[in-house]
KOLKOLMAR-193301 format. One record per residue (C-alpha): x, y, z. Coordinates in steps of 0.1 Angstrom, whole numbers, plus 2048, in hexadecimal, padded with zeros to 3 digits. Layout:
N
XYZ...
//
This chain:
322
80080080081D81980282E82A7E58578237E886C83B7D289283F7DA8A58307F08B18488148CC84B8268C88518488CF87584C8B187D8328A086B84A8A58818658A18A185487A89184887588686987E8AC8778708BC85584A8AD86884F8B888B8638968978848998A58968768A48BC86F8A78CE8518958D383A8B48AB83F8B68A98368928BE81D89A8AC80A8BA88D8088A089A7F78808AE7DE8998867DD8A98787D48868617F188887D80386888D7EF84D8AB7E584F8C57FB8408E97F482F90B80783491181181093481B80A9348397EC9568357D897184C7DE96185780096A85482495684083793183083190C83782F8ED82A83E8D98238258B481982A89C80881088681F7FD86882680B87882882E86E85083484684C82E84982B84D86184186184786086182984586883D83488684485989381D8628928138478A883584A8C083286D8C48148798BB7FF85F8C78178538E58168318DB8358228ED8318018EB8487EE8CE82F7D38C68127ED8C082A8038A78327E389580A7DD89280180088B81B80386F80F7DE8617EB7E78637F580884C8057ED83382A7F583D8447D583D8447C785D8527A686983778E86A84277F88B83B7A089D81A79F88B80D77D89381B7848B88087A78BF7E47978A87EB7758C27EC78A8DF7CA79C8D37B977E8D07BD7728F07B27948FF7927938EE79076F8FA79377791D77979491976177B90476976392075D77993E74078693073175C92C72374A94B73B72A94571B71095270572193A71373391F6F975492870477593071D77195171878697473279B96771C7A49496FF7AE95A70F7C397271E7D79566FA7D79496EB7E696870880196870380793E6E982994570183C95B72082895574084094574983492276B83C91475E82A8F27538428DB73D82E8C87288218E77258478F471184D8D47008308D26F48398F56EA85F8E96D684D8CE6C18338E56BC8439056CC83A9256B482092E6B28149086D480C9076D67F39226C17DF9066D57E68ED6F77DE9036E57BE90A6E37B58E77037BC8E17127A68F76FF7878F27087888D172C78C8DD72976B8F371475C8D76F47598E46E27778D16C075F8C56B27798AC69778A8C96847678C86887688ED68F78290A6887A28F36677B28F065E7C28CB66B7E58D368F7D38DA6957D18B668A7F48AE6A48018CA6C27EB8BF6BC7F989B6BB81A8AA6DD8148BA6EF8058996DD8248876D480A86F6AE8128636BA8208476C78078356A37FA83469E8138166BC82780B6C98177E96DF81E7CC6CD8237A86BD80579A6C37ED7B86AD7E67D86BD7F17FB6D77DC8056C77D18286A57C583A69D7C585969F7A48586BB79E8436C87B48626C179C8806CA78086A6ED7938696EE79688B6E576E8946FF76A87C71D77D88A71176E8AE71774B8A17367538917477638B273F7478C774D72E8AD76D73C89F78E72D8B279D74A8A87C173C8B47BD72189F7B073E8807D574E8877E972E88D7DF7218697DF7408567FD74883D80F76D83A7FC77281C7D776982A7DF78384A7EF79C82F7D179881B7B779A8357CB7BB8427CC7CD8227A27C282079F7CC83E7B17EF83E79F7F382077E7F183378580D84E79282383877A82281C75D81C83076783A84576D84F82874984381A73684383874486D83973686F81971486581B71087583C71A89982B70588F80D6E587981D6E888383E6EB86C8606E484685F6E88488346E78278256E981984D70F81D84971E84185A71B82E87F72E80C86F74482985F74D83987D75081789276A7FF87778681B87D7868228A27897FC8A57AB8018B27CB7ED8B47C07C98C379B7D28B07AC7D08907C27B289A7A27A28A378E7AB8837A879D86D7A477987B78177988078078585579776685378074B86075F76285176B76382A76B74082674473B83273475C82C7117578227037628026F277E8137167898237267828027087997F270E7B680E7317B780972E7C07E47177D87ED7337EC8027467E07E77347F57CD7338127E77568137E675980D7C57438307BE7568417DB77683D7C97688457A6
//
C-alpha cells in the first residue's frame, strides 16, 4: 500500500523526521530498525570517500514519519503496538511480531468473552448483569456506546447493551424469547440501522430488511461462539493474514470515507451505514487484530445473503472512488 521511490540514507532521514515536527537522533533510529519497527539498512561505501553510509531501503521516510505519529504524537510506547500500527497501515513488518501482538489479542477478547458467560449455562454471567444494572449511569470512555446511548435513552440502552452481549457470548436467539416487540425497534434505534430498510442506489432494492437484519445478527452470534480463533491464527499463512489486513484496512477506511459522505449528502443514518462508519475505525489496536481472524474463519462460509451485502459496500465503494 505505500509508494517507495529512492532509496535514503540516514541523515535524509532525520532532516524529514525534523522537516514534520519530530526530533530523532541516529542511536534512536537505530534502537528501532534493530526493533523491526525500520528496515534494515546497509553501510554503503561511495568510491573515493572516507568512511561509509547508512543507507535505508526506499520507502524508509513515509514508515519512519508513520512510526513517529503514533510514538509521539499518539504516545504509543509500546514496541509491539508500533509494529501493529505500522503493519495494519500496510508497512513491512516482521511477521513474527505480527502473529505475536494478533495472538496476544485474541486471547484478551477470549478472557473478556469468557467472563461475560455463566460457564454452567452458557447465559449472560453475574458479571454481565451487573454491568447491565450500571449501563444508564455508568461512565463510558467508548465513543460509539456514548452515542448509542444518546440515541436510545438511558433506560433503552440497557436493552440494547443486553442484546449486544448475548450476541457476544452467543446466545442472541433472534427476540424469539426474553424481548418484548418494542426490543427490536430500540436495538435498531441504537445501530441507526432503519434506514437501510429503504435507502437504495438507482435500479436496485435497498440492500437490508428488517429481517435480513436479525437474521444478520443470529448469524454473527453463532459465529463468535464458534470460531477457535487460536486455531483461525495457528493455520493461517503470511499471505491469508496480509490479505485479510489489506481487506480489512480497506474497510475502515473506505467505509469511513463513505459513511462521511452520505451523512453530508443524505443526512444521519443514510443507507444505515454512518454509525457502522464511525464504529469499523475506532476499533482500535487488539479490535483490528481481532477482526482480521474472525474475517478469516467468516470468508470461507459467508452466506449468500453476507456474500450479497458485501457487494453492496462493495459497489458503494466502488462509486465513492469513482
Amino acid at each position: 500500500m505505500i509508494e517507495q521511490a529512492i532509496e535514503e540514507p540516514s541523515d535524509h532521514l532525520l532532516q524529514l523526521a525534523d522537516e514534520h515536527g519530530f526530533s530523532i537522533t541516529p542511536t534512536q533510529l537505530a534502537r528501532w530498525h534493530r526493533a523491526g519497527l525500520l528496515p534494515a539498512p546497509i553501510q554503503h561505501h561511495p568510491e573515493g570517500i572516507r568512511g561509509s553510509q547508512t543507507i535505508y531501503p526506499v520507502g524508509t521516510g513515509q514508515q519512519l514519519l508513520a512510526l513517529c505519529e503514533a510514538r509521539f504524537s499518539q504516545g504509543e510506547r509500546r514496541l509491539l503496538y508500533l509494529a501493529w500500527h505500522l503493519w495494519w497501515l500496510g508497512y513491512p513488518i516482521l511477521m513474527d511480531q505480527v502473529r505475536k501482538f494478533m495472538g496476544l489479542s485474541v486471547k484478551r477478547a477470549e478472557r473478556i468473552f469468557a467472563q461475560l458467560a455463566d460457564p454452567a449455562t452458557g447465559e449472560l454471567s453475574e458479571l454481565a448483569w451487573n454491568a447491565l444494572d450500571k449501563a444508564e449511569d455508568a461512565r463510558l470512555d467508548n465513543h460509539p456506546l456514548r452515542r448509542i446511548r444518546k440515541r436510545t435513552g438511558r433506560q433503552n440502552f440497557v436493552t440494547f447493551l443486553r442484546v449486544l452481549l448475548e450476541i457476544s457470548i452467543g446466545q442472541f436467539d433472534g427476540f424469539q424469547s426474553r424481548y418484548d416487540a418494542t426490543d427490536r425497534l430500540i436495538v435498531e434505534k441504537g445501530f441507526d440501522i432503519r434506514r437501510a430498510y429503504k435507502d437504495h442506489l438507482p435500479g436496485a432494492e435497498p440492500w437490508l430488511t428488517p429481517d435480513g437484519f436479525i437474521q444478520s445478527l443470529q448469524s454473527f452470534s453463532q459465529r463468535l461462539a464458534g470460531f477457535d480463533y487460536n486455531q483461525l491464527l495457528e493455520n493461517a499463512e503470511d499471505n491469508d493474514l496480509l490479505r485479510a489486513r489489506d481487506i480489512g484496512f480497506s474497510i475502515c477506511a473506505v467505509m469511513q470515507a463513505v459513511g462521511q459522505n452520505l451523512e453530508q449528502q443524505r443526512g444521519r443514518g443514510a443507507f444505515g451505514m454512518t454509525e457502522f462508519a464511525k464504529v469499523l475505525p475506532s476499533l482500535g489496536p487488539e479490535g483490528q487484530a481481532w477482526f482480521i481472524v474472525f474475517f478469516l474463519g467468516w470468508l470461507p462460509i459467508a452466506t449468500e445473503i453476507e456474500r450479497a451485502n458485501m457487494e453492496f459496500f462493495a459497489s458503494l465503494l466502488r462509486a465513492h472512488s469513482a
